[in-house]
N, CA, C and O atoms as a MOPAC input file, in Angstrom:
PM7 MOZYME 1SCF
protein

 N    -18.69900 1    16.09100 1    -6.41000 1
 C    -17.91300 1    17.07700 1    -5.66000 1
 C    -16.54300 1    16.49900 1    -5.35500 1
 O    -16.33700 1    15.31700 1    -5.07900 1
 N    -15.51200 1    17.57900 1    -5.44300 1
 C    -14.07200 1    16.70200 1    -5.50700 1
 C    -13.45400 1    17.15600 1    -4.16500 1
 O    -13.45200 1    18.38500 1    -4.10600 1
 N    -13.03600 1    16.68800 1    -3.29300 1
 C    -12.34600 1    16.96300 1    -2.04700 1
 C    -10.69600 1    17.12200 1    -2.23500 1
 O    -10.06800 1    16.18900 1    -2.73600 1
 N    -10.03200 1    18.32500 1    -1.81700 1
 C     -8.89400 1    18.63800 1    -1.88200 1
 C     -8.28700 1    17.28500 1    -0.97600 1
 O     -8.90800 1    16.74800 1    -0.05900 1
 N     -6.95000 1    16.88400 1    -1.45600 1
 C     -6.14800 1    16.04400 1    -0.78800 1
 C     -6.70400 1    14.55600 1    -1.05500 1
 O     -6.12600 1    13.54000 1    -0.66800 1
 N     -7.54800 1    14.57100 1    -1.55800 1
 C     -8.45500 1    12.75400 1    -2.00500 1
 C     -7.95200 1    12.42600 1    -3.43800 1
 O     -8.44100 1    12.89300 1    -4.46700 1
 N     -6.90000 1    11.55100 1    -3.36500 1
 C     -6.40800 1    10.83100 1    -4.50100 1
 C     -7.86400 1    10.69700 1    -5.50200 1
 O     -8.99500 1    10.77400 1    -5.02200 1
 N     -7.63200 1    10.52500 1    -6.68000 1
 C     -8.40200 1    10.67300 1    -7.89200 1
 C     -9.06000 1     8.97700 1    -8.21100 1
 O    -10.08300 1     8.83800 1    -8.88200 1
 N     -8.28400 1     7.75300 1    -7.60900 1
 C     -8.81300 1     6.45000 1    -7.55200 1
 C     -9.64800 1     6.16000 1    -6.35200 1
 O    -10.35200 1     5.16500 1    -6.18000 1
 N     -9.42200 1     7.45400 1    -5.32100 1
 C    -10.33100 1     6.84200 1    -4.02600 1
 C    -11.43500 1     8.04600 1    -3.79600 1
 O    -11.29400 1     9.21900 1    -4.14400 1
 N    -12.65700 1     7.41700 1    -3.07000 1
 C    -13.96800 1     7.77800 1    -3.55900 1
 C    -13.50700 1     9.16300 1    -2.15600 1
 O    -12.81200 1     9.44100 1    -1.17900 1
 N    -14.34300 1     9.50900 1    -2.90300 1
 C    -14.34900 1    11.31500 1    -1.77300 1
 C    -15.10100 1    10.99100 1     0.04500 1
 O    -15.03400 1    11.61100 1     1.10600 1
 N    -15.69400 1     9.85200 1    -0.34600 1
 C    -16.56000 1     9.31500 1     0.93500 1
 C    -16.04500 1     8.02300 1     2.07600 1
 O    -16.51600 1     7.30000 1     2.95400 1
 N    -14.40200 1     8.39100 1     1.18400 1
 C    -13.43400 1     7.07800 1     1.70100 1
 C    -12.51800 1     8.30000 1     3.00000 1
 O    -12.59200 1     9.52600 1     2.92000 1
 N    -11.75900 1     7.56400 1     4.04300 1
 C    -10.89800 1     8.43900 1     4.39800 1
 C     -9.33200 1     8.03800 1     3.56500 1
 O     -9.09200 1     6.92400 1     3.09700 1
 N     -8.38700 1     9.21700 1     3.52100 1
 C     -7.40500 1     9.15700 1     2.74000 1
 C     -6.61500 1     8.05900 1     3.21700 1
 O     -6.51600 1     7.80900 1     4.41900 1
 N     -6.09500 1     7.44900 1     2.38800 1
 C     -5.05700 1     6.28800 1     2.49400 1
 C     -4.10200 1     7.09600 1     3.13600 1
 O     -3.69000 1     8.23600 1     2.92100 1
 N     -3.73300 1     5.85000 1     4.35400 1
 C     -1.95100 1     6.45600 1     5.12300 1
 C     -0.85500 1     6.41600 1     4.37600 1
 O      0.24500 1     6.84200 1     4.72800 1
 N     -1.14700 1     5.85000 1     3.21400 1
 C      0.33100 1     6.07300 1     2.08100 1
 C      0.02100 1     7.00600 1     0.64200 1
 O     -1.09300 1     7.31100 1     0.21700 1
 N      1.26800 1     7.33000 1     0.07900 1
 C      0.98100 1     8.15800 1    -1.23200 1
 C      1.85800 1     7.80100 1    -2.28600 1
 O      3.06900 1     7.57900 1    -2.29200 1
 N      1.01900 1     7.79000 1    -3.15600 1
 C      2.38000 1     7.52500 1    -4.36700 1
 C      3.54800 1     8.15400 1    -4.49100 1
 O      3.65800 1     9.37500 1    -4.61200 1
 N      4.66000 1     7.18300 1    -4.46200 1
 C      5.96600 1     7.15600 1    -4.39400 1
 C      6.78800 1     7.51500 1    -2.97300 1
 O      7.98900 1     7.46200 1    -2.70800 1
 N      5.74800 1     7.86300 1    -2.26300 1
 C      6.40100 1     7.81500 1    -0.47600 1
 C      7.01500 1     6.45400 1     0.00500 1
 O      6.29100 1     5.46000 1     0.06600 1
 N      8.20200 1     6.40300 1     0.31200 1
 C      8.86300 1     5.14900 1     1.12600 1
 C      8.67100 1     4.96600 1     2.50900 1
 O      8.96800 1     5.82200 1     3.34300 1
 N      7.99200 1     3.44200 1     2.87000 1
 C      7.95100 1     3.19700 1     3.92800 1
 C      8.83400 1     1.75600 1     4.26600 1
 O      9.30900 1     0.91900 1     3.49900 1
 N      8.83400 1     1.85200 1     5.72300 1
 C      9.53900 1     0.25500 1     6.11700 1
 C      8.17500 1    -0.48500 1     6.75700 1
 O      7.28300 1    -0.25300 1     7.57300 1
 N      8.56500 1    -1.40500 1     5.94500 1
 C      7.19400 1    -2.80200 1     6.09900 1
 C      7.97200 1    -4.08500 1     6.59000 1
 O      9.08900 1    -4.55200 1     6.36500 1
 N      6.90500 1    -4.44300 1     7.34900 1
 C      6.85600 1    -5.79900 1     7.92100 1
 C      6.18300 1    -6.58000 1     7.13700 1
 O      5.01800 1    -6.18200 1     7.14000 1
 N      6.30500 1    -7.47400 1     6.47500 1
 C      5.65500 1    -8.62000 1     5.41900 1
 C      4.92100 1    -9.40100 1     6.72900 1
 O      5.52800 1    -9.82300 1     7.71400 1
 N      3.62900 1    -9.47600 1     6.52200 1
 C      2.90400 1   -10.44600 1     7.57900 1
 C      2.53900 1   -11.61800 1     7.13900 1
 O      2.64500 1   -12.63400 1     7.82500 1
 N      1.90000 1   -11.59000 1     5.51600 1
 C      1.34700 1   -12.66100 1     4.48000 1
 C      1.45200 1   -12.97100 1     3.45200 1
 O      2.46700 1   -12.41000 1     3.03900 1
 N      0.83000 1   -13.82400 1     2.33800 1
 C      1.35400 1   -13.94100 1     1.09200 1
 C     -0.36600 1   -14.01300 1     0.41400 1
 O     -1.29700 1   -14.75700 1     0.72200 1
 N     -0.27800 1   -12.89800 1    -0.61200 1
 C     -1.68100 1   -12.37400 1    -1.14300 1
 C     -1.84800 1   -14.25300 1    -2.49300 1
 O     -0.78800 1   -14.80200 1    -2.79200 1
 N     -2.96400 1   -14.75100 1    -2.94400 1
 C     -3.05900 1   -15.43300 1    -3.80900 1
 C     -1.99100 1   -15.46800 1    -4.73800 1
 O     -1.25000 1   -16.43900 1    -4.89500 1
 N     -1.91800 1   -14.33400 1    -5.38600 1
 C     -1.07100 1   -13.78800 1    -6.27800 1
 C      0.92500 1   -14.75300 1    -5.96900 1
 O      1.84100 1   -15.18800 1    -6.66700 1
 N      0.72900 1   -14.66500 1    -5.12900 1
 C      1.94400 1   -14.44400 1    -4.71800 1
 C      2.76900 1   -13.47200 1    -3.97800 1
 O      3.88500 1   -13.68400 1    -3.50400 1
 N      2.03800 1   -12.30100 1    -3.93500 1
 C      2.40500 1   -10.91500 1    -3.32300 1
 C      2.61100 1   -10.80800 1    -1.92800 1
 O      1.73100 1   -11.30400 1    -1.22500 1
 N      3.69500 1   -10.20500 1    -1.29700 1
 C      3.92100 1    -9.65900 1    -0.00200 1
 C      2.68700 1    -8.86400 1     0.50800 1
 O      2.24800 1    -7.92000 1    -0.14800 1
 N      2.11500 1    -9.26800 1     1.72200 1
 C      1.24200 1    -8.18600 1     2.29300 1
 C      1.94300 1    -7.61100 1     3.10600 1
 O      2.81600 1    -8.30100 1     3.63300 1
 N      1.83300 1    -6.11000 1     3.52700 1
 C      2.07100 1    -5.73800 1     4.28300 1
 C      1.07900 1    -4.91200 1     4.94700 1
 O     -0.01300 1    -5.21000 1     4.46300 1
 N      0.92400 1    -3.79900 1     6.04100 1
 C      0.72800 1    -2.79600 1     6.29600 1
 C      0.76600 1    -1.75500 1     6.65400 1
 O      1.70900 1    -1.71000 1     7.44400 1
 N      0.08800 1    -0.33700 1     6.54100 1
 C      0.79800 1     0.67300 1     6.97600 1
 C     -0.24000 1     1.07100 1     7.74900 1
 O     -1.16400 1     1.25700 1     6.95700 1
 N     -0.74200 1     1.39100 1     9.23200 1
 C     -2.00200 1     1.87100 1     9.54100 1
 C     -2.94100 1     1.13200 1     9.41900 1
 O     -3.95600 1     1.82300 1     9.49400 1
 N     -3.26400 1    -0.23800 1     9.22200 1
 C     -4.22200 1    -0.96000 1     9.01100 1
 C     -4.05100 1    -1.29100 1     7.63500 1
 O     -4.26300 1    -2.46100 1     7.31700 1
 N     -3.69800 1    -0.45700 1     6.74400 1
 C     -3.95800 1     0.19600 1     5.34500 1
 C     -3.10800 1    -1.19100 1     4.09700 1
 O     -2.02500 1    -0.76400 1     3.69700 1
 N     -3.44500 1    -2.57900 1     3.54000 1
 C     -2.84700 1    -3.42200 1     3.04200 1
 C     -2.22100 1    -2.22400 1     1.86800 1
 O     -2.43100 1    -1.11400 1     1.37800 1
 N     -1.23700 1    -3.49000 1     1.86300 1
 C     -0.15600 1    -2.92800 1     0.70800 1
 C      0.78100 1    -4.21900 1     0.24800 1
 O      1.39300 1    -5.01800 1     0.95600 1
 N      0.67900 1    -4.14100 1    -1.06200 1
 C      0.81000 1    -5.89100 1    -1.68900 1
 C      2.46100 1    -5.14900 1    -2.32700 1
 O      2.81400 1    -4.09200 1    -2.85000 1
 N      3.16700 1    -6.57100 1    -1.85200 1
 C      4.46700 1    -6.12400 1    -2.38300 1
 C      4.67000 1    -7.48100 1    -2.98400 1
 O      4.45500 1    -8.55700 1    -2.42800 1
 N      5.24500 1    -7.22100 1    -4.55300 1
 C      6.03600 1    -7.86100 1    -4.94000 1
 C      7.52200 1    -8.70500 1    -4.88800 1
 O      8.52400 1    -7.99400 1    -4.96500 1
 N      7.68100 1    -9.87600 1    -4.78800 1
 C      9.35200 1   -10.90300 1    -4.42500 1
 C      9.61200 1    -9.76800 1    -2.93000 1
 O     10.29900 1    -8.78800 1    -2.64100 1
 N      8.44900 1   -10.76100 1    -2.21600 1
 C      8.72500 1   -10.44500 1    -1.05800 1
 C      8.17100 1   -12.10700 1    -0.34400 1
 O      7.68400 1   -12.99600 1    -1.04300 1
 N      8.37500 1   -12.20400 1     1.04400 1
 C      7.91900 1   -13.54200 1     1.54700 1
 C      7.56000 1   -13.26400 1     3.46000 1
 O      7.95500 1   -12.50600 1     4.34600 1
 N      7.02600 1   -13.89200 1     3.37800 1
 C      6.10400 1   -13.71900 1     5.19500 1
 C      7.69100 1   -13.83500 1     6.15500 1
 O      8.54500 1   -14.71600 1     6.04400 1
 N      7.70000 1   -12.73800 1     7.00100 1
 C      8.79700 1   -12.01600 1     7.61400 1
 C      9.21500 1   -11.02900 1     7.54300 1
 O      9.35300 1   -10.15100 1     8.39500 1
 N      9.58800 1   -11.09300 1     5.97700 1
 C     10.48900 1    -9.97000 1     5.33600 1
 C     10.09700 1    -8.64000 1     6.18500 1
 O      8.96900 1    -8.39900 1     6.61600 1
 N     11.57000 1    -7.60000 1     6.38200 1
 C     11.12400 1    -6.49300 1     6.65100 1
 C     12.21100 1    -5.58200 1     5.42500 1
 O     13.41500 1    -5.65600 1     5.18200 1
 N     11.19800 1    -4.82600 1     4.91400 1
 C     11.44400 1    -4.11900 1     3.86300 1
 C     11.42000 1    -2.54700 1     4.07800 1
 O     10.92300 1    -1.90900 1     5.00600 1
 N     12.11800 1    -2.09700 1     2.92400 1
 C     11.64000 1    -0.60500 1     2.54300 1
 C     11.38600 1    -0.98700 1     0.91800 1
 O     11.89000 1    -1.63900 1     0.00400 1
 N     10.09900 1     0.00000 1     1.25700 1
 C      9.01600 1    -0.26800 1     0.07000 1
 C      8.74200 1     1.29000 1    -0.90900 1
 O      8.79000 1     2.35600 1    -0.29500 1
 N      8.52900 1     1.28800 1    -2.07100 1
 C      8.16500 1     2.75500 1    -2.35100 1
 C      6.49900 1     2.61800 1    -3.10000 1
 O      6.30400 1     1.63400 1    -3.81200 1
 N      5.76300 1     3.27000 1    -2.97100 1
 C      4.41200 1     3.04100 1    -2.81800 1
 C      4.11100 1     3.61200 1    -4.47500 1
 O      4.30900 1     4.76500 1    -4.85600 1
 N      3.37100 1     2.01100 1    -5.65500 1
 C      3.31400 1     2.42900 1    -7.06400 1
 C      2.27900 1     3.01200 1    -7.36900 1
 O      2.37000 1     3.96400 1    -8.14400 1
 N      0.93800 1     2.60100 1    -6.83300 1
 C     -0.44800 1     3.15400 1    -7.06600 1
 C     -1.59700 1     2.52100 1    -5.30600 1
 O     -1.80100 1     1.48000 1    -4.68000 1
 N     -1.99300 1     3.94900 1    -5.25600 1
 C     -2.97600 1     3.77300 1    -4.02300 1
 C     -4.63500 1     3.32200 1    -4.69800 1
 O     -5.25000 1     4.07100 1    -5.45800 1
 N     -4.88500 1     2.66900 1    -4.47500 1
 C     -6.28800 1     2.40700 1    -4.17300 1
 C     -7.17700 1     2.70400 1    -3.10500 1
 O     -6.75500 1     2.93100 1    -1.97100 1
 N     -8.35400 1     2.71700 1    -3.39300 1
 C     -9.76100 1     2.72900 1    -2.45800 1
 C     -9.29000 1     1.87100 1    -1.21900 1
 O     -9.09000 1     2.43600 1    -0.14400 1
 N     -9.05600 1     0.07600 1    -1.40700 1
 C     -8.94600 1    -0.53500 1    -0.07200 1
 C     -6.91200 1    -0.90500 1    -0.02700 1
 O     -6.15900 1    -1.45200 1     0.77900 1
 N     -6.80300 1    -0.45600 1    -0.92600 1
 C     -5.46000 1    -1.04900 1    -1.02100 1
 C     -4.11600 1    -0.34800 1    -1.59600 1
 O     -4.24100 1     0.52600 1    -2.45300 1
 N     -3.19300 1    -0.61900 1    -1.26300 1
 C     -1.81200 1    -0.18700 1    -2.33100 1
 C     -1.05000 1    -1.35900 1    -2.91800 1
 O     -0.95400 1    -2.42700 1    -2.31400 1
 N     -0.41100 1    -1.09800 1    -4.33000 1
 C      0.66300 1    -1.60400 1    -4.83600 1
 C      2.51200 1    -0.92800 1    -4.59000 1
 O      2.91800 1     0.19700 1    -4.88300 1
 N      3.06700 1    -1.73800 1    -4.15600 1
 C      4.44100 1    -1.06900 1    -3.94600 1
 C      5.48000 1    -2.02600 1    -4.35900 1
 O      5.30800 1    -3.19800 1    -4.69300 1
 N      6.95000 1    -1.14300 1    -4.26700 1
 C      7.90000 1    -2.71600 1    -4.55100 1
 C      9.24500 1    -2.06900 1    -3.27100 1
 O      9.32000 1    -1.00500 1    -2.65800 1
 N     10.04800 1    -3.17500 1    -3.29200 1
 C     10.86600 1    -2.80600 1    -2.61800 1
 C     11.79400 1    -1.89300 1    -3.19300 1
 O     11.66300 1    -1.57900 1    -4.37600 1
 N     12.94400 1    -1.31600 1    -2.32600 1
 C     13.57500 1    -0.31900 1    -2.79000 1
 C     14.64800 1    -0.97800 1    -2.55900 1
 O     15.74400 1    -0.48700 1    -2.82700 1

């Protein structure tokens, strides 16, 4: 069963992510993911940013939402 407004990567039994693809937000960088990646968050909600570093405050545009997570980059 498909729920109106539930992104197509996140499960229908998830609640909707506080971000959407290609919506811009301003982030506070809190951490640095293994990767190398900026964490941030929006709502609880992680969001891994790329050539970013613990401080940074950014505006971010949001590339793909996931189930527990987002990818974004700065703007």
């Amino acid at each position: 069963m498909q729920l109106t407004g539930y992104d197509t990567d996140r499960s229908s039994l998830s609640a909707p992510a506080p971000v959407e693809v290609g919506g811009e937000y301003d982030v506070h960088i809190e951490d640095i993911a293994r990767e190398g990646d900026g964490i941030a968050r929006v709502e609880g909600f992680v969001i891994f940013v790329a050539d970013t570093k613990v401080g940074d405050d950014a505006r971010i545009q949001i590339d793909k939402v996931m189930r527990r997570f987002a990818i974004g980059h700065k703007v």
